[in-house]
VMD Tcl script that draws the C-alpha trace (Angstrom):
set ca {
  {33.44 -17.42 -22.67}
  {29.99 -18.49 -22.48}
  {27.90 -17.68 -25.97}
  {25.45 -14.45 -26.25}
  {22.15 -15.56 -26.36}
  {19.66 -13.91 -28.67}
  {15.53 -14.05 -29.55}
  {16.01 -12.32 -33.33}
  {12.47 -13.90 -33.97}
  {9.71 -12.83 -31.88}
  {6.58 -15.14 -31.95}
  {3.03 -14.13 -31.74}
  {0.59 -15.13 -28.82}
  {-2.40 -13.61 -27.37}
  {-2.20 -12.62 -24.10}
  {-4.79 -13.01 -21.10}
  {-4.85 -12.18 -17.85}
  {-6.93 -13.39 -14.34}
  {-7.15 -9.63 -13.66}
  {-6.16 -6.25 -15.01}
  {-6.71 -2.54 -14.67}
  {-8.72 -1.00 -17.19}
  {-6.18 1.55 -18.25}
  {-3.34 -0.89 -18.42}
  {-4.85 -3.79 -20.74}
  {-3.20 -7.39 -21.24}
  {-2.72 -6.35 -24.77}
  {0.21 -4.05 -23.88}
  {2.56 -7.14 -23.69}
  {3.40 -7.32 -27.04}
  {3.59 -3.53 -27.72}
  {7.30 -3.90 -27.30}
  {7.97 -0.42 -28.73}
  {6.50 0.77 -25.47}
  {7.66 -1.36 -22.48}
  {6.86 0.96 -20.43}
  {3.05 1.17 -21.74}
  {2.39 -1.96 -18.89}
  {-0.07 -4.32 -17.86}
  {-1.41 -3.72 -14.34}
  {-3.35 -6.16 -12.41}
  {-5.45 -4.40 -9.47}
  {-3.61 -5.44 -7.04}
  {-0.67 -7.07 -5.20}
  {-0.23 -9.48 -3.08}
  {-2.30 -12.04 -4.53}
  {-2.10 -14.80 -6.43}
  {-2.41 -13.73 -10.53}
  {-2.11 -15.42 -13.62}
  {-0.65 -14.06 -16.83}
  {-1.60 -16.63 -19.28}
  {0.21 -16.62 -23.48}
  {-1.95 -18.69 -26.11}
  {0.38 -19.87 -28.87}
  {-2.85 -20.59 -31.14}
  {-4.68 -23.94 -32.27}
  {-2.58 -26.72 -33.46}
  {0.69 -24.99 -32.14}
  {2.78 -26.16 -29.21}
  {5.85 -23.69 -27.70}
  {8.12 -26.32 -28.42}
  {6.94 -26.89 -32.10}
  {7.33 -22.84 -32.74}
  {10.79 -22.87 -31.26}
  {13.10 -25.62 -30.84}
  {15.19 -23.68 -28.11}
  {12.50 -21.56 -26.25}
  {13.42 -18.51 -24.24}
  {11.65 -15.72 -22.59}
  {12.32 -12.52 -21.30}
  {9.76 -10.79 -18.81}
  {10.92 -7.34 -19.16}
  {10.22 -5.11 -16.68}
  {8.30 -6.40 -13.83}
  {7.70 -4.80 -9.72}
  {8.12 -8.80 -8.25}
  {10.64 -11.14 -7.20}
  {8.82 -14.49 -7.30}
  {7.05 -16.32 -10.23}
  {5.88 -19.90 -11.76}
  {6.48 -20.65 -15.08}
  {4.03 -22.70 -16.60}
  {2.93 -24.87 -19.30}
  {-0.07 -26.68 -20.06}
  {-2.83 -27.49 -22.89}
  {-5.49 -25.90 -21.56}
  {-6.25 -22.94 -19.47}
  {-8.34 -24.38 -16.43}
  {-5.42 -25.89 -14.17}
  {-2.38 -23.29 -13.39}
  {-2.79 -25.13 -10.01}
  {-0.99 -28.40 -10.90}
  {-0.32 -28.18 -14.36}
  {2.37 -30.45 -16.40}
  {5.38 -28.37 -16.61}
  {5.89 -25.77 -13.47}
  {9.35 -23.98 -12.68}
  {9.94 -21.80 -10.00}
  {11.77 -18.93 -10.87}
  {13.47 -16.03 -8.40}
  {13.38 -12.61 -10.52}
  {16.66 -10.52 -9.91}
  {17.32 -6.63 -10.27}
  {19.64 -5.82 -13.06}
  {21.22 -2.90 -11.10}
  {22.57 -1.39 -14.45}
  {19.16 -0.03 -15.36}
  {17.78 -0.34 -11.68}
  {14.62 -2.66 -13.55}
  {13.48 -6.10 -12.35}
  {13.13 -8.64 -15.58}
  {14.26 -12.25 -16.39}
  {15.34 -13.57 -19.43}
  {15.06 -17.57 -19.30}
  {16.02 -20.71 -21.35}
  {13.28 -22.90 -20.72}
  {15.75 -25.77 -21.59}
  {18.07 -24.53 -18.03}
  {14.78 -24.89 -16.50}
  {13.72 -28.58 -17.29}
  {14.90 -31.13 -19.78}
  {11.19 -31.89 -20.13}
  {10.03 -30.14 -23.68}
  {7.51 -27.25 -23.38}
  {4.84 -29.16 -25.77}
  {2.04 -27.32 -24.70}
  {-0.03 -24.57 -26.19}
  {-0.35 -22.44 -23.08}
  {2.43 -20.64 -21.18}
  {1.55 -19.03 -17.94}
  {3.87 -16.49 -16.19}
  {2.20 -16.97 -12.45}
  {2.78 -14.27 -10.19}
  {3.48 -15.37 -6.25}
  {1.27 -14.17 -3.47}
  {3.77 -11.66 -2.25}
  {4.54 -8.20 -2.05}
  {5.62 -6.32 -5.09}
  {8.93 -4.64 -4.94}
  {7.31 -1.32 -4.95}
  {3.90 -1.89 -3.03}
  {1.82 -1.17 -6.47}
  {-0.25 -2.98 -8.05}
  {1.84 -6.04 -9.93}
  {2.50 -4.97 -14.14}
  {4.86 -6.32 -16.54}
  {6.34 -4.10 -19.17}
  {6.15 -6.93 -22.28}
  {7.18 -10.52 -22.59}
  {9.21 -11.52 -25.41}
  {8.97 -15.44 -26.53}
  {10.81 -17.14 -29.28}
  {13.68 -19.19 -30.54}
  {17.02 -18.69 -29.02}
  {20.27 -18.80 -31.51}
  {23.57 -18.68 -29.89}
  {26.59 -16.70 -31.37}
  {28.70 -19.11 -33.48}
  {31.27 -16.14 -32.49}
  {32.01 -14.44 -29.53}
  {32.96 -10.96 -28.99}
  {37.01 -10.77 -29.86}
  {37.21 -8.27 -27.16}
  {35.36 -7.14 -23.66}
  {31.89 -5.64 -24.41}
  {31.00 -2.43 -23.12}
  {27.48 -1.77 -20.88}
  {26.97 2.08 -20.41}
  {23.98 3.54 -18.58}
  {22.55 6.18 -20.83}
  {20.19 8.90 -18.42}
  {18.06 10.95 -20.85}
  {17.88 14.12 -19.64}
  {17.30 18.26 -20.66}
  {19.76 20.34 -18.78}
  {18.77 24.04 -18.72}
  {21.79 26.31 -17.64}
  {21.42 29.25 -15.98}
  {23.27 32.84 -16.55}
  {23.27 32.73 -12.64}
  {25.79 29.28 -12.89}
  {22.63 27.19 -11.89}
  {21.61 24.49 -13.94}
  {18.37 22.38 -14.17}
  {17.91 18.78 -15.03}
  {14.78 17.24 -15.63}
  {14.32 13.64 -16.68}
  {12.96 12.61 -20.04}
  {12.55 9.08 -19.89}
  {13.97 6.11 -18.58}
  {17.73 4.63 -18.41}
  {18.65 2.72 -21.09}
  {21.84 0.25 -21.45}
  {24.35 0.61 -24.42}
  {25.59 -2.50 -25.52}
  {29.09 -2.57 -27.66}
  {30.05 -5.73 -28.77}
  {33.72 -5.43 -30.99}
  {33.76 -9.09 -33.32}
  {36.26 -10.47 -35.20}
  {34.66 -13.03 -37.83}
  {36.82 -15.47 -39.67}
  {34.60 -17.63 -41.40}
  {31.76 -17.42 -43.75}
  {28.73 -18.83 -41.64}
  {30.09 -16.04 -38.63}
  {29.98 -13.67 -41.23}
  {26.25 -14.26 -42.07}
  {25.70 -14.36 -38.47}
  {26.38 -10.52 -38.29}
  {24.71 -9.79 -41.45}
  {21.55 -11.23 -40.14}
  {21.55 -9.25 -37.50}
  {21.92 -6.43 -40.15}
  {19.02 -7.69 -41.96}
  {16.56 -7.03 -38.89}
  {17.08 -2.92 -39.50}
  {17.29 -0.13 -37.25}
  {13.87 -0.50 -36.29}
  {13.70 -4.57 -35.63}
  {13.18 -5.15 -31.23}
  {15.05 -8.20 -30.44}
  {16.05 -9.61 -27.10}
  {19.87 -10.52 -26.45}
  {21.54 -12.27 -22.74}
  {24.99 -12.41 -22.58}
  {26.95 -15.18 -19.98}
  {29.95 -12.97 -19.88}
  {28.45 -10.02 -18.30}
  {27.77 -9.44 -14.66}
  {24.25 -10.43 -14.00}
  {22.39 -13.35 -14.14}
  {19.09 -14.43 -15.79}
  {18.43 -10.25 -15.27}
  {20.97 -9.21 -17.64}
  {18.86 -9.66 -20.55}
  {17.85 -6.88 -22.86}
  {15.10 -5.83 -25.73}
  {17.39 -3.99 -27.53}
  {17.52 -2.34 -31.01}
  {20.56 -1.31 -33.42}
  {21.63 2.13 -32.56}
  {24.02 2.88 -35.92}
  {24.94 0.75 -39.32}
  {27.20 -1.51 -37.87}
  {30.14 -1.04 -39.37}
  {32.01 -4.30 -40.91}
  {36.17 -4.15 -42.81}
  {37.06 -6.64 -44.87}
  {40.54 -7.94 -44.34}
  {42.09 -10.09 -47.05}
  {39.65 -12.49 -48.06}
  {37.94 -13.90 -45.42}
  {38.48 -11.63 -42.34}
  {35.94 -9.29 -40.99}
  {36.11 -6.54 -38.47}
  {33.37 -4.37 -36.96}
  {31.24 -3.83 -34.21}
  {27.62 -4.20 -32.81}
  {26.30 -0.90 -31.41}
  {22.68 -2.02 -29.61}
  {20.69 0.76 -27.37}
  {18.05 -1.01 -24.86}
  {14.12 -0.49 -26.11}
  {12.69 1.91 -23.01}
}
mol new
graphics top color blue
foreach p $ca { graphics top sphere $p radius 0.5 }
foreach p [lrange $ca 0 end-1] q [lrange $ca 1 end] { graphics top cylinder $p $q radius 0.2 }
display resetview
């Protein structure tokens, strides 16, 4: 079984953007309590550059040794992923990946979640990273936006699930019933995935691996992409622990519990 894939460390950038609407600011990319709160540009169909500055001195590679990324959610198919050291040449710049954004039909949302490693061998030692947006129609025929983007190091689980996780779509809704037998629905936001992970953990570094991700609270975003799921680069989520993660101590060095993670909408 391939290892889950997680980003438990979210770095800091500062976000620009070759156009945006004014209601829908660059800034919202890293209010990942709210991906849903977008970025717009103006427009679609056109060529537009979403440009992350890592800050003086720093490089993407010398933040994270393992980069990953998760564009999370997005109305287009067809991007560049970029790299460079300055901010002036997104035309031919150093490091430049094509990259085909899929719909993760669980949630019905368009996002990728990428190891910039599966994209090149070549290191990401560059300051910039520029999420370039194809001159093509958006899914939707609205202006292009992005929900957040999520950068950081990527740690794989020393220790898979011991059994099949779960993936439940969870609809919020308010049903009003009716004396007359009717009922009304209305929506109150959008799907979120349920993630259940059961783990069995037999040795003291998997152990600590759980217990980190107990550290991070109930209120810590992180991003986790999991191989053994159906999906591909789509099937990764900003998720959040949804209980206290219960964990039984079995003689002396076996653990048993559960992860219980609810996707950030």
């Amino acid at each position: 079984m391939a290892n889950v894939r997680t980003i438990l460390t979210l770095l800091d950038y500062t976000p620009t953007a070759s156009e945006a609407n004014a209601n829908f600011p660059v800034a919202n990319l890293e209010d990942y309590a709210h991906p849903f709160r977008p970025w717009k540009a103006t427009q679609q169909g056109s060529l537009v550059n979403v440009t992350l500055d890592f800050g003086s001195g720093n490089t993407l590679s010398g933040l994270a040794a393992d980069p990953g990324i998760l564009i999370n959610p997005v109305n287009f198919t067809s991007i560049k992923l970029q790299a460079n050291s300055v901010t002036t040449n997104w035309t031919t710049p150093p490091w430049s990946q094509n990259v085909t954004i899929g719909k993760d039909r669980w949630s019905g949302r368009y996002k990728a979640f990428l190891r910039f490693a599966d994209l090149s061998a070549v290191a990401v030692a560059y300051r910039y990273v520029n999420v370039q947006i194809q001159a093509v129609a958006s899914a939707d025929l609205l202006p292009y936006r992005i929900g957040m983007i999520a950068v950081g190091q990527i740690v794989e689980w020393s220790v898979n699930p011991s059994g099949e996780p779960e993936r439940t779509r969870h609809d919020p809704v308010r049903v009003a019933e009716f004396p007359g037998g009717g009922r009304e629905l209305s929506k109150i936001g959008e799907p979120a995935v349920i993630l259940r992970y059961p783990r069995r953990l037999y040795s003291t570094p998997a152990l600590n691996e759980q217990l980190d991700l107990l550290d991070l609270g109930l209120d810590r975003h992180f991003v986790i992409w999991d191989a053994s799921i159906v999906g591909g680069s789509e099937a990764g989520y900003l998720v959040r622990r949804t209980d206290l993660m219960p964990l039984n101590q079995k003689f002396l060095s076996f653990h048993e519990g559960e992860l219980l993670l609810r996707e950030v909408t």
